[in-house]
C-alpha positions as CSV (number, residue, x, y, z in Angstrom):
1,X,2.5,19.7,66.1
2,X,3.9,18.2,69.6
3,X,6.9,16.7,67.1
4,X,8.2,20.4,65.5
5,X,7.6,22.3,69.1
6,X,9.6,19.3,70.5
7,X,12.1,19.8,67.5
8,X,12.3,23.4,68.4
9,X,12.7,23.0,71.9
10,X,16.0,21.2,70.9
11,X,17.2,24.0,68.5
12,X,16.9,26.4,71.1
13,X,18.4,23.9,74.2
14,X,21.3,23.8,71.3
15,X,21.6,27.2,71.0
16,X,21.5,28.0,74.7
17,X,24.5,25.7,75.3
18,X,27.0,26.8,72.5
19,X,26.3,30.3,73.9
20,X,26.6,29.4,77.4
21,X,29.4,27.0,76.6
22,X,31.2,29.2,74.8
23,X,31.2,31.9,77.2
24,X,32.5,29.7,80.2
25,X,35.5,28.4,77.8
26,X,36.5,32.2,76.7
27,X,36.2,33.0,80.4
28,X,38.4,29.9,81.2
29,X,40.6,31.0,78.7
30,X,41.2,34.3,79.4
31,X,42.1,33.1,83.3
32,X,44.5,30.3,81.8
33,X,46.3,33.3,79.8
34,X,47.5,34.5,83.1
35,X,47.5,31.8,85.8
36,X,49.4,33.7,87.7
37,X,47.8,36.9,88.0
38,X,44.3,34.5,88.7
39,X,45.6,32.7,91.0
40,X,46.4,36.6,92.8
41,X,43.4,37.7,92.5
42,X,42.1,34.8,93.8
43,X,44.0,34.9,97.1
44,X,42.9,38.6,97.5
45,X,39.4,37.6,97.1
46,X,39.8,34.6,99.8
47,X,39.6,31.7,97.7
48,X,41.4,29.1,99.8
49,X,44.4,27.7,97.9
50,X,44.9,30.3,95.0
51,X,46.9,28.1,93.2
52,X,45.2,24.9,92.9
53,X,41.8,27.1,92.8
54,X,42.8,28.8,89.8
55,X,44.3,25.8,88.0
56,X,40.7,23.6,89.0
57,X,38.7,26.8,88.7
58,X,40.3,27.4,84.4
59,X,40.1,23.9,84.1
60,X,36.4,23.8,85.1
61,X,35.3,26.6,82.8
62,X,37.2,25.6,79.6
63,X,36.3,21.8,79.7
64,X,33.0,22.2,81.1
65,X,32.0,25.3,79.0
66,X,33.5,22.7,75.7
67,X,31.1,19.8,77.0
68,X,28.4,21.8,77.7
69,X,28.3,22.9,73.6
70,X,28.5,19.3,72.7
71,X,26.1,18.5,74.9
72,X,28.5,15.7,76.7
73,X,28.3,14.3,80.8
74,X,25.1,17.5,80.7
75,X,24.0,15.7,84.1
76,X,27.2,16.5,85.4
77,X,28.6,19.1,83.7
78,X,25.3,21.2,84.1
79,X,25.9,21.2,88.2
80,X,29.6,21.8,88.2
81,X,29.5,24.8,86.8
82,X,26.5,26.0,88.4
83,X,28.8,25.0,91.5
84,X,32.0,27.2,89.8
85,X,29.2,30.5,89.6
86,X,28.4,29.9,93.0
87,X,31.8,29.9,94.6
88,X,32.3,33.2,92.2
89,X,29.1,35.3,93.4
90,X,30.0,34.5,97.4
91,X,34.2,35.2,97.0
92,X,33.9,37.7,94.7
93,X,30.7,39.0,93.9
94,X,29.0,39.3,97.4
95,X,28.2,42.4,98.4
96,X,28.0,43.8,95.0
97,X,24.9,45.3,93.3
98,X,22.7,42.9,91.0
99,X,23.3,44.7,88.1
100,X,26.9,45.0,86.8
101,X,27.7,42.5,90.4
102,X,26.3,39.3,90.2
103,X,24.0,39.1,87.4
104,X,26.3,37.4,85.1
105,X,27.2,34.0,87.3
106,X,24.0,34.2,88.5
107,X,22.4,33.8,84.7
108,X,25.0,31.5,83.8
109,X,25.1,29.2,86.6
110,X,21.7,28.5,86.5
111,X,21.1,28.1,82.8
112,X,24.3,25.6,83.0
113,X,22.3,23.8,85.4
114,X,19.1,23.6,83.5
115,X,21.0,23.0,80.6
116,X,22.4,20.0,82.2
117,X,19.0,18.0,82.7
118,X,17.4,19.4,79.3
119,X,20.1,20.0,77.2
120,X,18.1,18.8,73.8
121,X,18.5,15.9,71.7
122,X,21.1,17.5,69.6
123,X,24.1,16.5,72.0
124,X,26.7,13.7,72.0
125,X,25.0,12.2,75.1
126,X,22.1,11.6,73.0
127,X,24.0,9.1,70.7
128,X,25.7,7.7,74.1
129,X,23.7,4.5,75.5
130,X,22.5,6.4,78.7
131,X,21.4,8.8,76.1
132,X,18.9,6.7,73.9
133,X,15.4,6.5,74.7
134,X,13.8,3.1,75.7
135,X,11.1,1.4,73.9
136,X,8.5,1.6,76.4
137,X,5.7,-1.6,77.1
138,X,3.1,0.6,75.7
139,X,5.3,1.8,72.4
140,X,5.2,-2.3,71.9
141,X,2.6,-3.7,69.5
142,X,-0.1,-6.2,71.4
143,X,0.4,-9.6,70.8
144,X,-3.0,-11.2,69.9
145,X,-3.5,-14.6,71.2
């Protein structure tokens, strides 16, 4: 029983990320389409160099919302974009109601972030040495003497 709940913890981690993954890349994306209209907004709002800001802020949302679905650097990947919802609620969203203000980096940047430490064993870093569980001294068989 512990193996399918496990099993379906990891269909549903899997899940989680290509929805959440997806959703910071079509984001990303639709910022990239006009860099130069983000990077406007962004100086309105007070985000300190527009430019760059934009440029990192895309970047971070279409190749961290792509690793993030194939479950790639999670550790990482998980807090950096947590990071990138933060820096959106307090330029842009602060002040604004929960509903229809904040709610939306708020959900996302935290499920990135636990998504990051328990992304599931359906992911790329699972196959990846830092990825592979460890035979454990108890796992090993006794050697009788």
């Amino acid at each position: 029983m512990a193996d399918r709940s496990l099993r379906i913890s990891d269909v549903t981690a899997l899940l989680a990320r290509v929805v959440v993954g997806v959703t910071f890349v079509l984001h990303g994306l639709e910022k990239a389409a006009d860099l130069e209209g983000t990077a406007g907004f962004f100086g309105s709002a007070g985000i300190p160099f527009p430019e760059y800001s934009a440029l990192l802020g895309t970047g971070v949302e279409v190749v961290g919302g792509a690793l993030l679905v194939i479950g790639l650097g999670l550790p990482a990947v998980g807090p950096v974009l947590a990071a990138q919802m933060v820096v959106a609620i307090a330029f842009v969203h602060v002040g604004q109601p929960f509903v229809g203000g904040y709610e939306l980096p708020l959900v996302l940047g935290a499920t990135a972030l636990a998504l990051g430490f328990a992304g599931g064993r359906f992911s790329v870093d699972r196959l990846l040495p830092w990825g592979r569980t460890r035979a454990t001294a108890e796992a090993a068989p006794a050697r009788v003497s």
